[in-house]
C-alpha positions as CSV (number, residue, x, y, z in Angstrom):
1,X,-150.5,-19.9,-154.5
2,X,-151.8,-17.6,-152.3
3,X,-151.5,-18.3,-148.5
4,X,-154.7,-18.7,-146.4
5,X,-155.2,-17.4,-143.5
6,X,-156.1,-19.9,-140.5
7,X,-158.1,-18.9,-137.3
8,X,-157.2,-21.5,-135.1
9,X,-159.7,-22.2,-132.0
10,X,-160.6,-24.2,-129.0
11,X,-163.4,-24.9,-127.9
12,X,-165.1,-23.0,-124.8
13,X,-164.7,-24.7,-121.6
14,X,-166.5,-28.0,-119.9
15,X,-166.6,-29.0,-116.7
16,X,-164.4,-31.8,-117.2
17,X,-161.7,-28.8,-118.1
18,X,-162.8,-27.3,-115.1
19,X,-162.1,-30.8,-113.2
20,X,-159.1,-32.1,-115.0
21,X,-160.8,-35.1,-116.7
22,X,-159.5,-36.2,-119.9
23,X,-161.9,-36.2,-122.7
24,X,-161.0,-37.1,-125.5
25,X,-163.4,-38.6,-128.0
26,X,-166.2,-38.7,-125.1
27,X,-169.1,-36.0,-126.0
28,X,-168.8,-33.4,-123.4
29,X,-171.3,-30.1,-123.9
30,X,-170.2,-27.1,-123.1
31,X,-170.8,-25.4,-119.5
32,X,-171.9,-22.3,-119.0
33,X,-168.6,-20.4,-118.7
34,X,-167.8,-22.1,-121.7
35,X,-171.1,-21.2,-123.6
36,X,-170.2,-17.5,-122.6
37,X,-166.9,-18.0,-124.2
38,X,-168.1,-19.2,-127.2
39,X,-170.2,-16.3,-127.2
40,X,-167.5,-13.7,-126.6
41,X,-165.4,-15.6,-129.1
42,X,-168.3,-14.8,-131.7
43,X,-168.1,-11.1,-131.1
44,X,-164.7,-11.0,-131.2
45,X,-164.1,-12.7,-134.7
46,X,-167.7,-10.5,-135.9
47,X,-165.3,-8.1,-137.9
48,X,-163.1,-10.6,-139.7
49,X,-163.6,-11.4,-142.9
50,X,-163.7,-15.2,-142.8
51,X,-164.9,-17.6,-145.8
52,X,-165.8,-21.1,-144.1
53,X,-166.1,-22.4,-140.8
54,X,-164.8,-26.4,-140.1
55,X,-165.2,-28.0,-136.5
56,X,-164.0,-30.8,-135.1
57,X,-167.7,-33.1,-134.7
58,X,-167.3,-33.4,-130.9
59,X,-170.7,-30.8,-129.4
60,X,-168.2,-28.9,-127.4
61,X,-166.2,-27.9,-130.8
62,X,-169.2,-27.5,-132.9
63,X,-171.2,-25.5,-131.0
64,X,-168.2,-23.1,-130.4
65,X,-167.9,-23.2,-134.2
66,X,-171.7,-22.2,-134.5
67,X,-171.5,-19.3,-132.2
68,X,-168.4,-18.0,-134.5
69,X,-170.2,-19.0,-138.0
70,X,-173.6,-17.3,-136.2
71,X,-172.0,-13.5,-137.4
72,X,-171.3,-14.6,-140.8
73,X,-173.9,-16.6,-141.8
74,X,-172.1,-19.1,-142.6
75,X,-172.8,-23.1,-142.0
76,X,-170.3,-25.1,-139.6
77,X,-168.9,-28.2,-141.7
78,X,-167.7,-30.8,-139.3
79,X,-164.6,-32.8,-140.1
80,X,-163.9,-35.9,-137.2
81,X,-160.2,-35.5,-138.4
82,X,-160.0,-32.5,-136.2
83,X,-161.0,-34.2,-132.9
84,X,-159.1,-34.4,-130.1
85,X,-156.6,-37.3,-129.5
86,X,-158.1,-40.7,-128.8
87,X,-156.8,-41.5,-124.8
88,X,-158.7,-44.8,-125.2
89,X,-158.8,-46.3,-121.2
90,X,-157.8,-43.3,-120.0
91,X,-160.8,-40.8,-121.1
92,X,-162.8,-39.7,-118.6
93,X,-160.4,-40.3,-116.0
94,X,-158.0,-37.5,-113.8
95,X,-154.2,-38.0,-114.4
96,X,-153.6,-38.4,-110.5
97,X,-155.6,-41.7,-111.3
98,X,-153.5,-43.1,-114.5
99,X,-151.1,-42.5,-112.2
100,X,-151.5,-44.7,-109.5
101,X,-153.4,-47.0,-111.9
102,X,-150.6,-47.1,-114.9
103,X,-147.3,-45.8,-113.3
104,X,-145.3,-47.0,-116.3
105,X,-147.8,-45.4,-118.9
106,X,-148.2,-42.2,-116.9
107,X,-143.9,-42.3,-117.2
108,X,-144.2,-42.7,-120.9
109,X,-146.4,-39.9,-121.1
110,X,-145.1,-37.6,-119.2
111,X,-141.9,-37.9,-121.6
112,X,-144.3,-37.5,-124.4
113,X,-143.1,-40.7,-125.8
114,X,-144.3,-40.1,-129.7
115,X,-144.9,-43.6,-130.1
116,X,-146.5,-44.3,-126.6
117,X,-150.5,-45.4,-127.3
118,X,-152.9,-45.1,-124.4
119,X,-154.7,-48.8,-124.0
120,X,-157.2,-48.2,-127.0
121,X,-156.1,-44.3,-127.8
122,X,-154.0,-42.8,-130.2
123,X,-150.0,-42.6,-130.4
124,X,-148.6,-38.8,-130.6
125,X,-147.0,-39.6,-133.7
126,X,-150.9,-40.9,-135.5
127,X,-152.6,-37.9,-133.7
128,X,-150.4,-35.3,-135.1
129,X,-150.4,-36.5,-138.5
130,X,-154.3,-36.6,-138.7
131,X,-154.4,-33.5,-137.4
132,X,-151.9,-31.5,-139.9
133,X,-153.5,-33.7,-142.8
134,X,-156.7,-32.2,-142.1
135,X,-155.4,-28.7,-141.5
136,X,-153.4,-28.9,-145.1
137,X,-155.8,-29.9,-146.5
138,X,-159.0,-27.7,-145.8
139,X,-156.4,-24.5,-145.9
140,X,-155.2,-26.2,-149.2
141,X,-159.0,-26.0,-150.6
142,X,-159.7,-22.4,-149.6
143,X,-156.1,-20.9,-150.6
144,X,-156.6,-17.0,-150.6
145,X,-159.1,-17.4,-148.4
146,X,-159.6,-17.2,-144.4
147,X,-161.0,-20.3,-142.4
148,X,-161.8,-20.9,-138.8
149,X,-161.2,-24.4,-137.4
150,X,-162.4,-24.8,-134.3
151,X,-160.9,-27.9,-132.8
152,X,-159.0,-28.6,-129.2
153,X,-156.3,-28.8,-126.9
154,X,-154.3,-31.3,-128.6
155,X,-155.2,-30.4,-132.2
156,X,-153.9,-26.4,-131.3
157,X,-150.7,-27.9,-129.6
158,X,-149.9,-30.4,-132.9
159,X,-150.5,-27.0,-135.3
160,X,-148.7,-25.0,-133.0
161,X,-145.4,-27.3,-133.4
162,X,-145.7,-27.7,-136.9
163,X,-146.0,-24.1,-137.6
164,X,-143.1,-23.2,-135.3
165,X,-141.2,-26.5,-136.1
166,X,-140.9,-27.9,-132.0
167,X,-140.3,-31.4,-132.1
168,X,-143.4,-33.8,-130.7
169,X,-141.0,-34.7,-127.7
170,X,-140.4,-31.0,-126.8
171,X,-142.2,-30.1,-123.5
172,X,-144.9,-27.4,-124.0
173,X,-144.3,-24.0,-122.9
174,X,-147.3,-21.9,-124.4
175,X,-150.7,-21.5,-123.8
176,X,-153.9,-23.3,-125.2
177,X,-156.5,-21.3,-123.8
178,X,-160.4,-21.9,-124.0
179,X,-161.8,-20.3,-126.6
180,X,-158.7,-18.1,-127.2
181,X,-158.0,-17.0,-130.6
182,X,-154.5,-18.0,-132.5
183,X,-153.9,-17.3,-136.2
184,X,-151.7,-19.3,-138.8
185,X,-151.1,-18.4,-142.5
186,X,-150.7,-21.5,-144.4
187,X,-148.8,-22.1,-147.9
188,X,-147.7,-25.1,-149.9
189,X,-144.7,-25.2,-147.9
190,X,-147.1,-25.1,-144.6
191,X,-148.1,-23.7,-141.8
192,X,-146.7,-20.4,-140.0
193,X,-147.2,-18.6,-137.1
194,X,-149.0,-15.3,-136.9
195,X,-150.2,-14.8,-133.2
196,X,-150.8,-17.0,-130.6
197,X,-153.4,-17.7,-127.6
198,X,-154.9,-14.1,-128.2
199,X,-158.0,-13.9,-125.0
200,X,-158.1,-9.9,-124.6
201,X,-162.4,-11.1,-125.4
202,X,-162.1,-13.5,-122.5
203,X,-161.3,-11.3,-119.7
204,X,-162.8,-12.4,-116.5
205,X,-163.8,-15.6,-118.5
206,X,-160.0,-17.6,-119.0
207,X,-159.4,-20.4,-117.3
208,X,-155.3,-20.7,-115.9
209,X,-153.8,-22.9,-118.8
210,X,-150.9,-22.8,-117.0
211,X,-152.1,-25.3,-113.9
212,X,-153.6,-27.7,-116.2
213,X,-151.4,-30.9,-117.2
214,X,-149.6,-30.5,-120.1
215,X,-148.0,-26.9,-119.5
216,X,-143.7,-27.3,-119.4
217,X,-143.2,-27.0,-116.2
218,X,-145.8,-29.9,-115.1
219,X,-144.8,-32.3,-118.4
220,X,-147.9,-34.1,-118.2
221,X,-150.8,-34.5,-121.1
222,X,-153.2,-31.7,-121.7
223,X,-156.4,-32.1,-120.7
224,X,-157.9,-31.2,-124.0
């Protein structure tokens, strides 16, 4: 079968990126650095030949999705499998707070405990296999073909390990920029890694990824 190439994006920034709030499932729209992004993101993928859109149904995703879909006339088809992990209590909150507030949860996150559930969210372990379920599965039905999913933090982190085969308890060490631009070839066999957290578009637009939690040398959950 013949592999299809996978444009993997996040969505532009929102000001609770911008703050360090953890969204989640919680609707956030994007701001206006992160409409810009989506815009840039647009142009940048203009050229590309790519069949079919999918976004996760959260605004900040789809309307990234719509400024990508906008150059190919294409329609956006939203998929909730492709939302961000469910932090339950803890959305809408900063991590300095979960940890005052849950000192033995924040410990369990920070080791990235796969099993760990946030008081209503989603264990790392149930996140990651909704996440590769949906991406199989809509790169299974357009095999040959090239797809953008537009999704988020979290999502782009789980596709990122599966394609390079880090374990869920491995500390993150690479980027999962804002409306950067990462591509995967999937195949039966899965997904593999063509380039990563590409954001030449972006420039005077990128937030640090770095300084947000989640990056290695912080260990603490991404912000999404």
């Amino acid at each position: 079968m013949d592999a299809t190439l996978v444009f993997a994006l996040r969505h532009g920034e929102t000001a609770w990126n911008r703050e360090g709030r953890l969204q989640g499932h919680l609707n956030l729209p994007l701001n206006d650095m992160g409409q810009a992004q989506a815009r840039r993101l647009g142009a940048a993928l203009a050229d590309q030949a790519i069949d079919a859109v999918y976004a996760s149904d959260l605004d900040r995703a789809l309307s990234t999705a719509k400024a990508v879909a906008a150059a190919h006339g294409l329609p956006v088809h939203t998929d909730p499998r492709l939302r961000e992990r469910s932090f339950g209590r803890f959305e809408g909150r900063l991590w300095a707070d979960i940890e005052a507030d849950y000192p033995e949860a924040a410990v369990r996150w920070k080791q990235r405990d796969p099993t760990f559930e946030p008081p209503g969210g989603e264990s790392l372990t149930t996140f990651y296999a909704r996440c590769i379920e949906a991406a199989s599965s809509i790169a299974l039905a357009h095999a040959g073909q090239t797809v953008a999913l537009v999704a988020h933090g979290g999502v782009l982190d789980c596709l990122y390990r599966a394609a390079t085969h880090v374990d869920l308890q491995a500390p993150r060490s690479w980027l999962l920029g804002n409306a950067s631009i990462n591509r995967l070839l999937h195949t039966p066999q899965g997904f593999s890694l063509v380039g990563w957290n590409d954001d030449h578009h972006l420039q005077g637009l990128a937030l640090d990824d770095a300084g947000v939690p989640g990056f290695m040398p912080r260990a603490e959950p991404s912000r999404a």
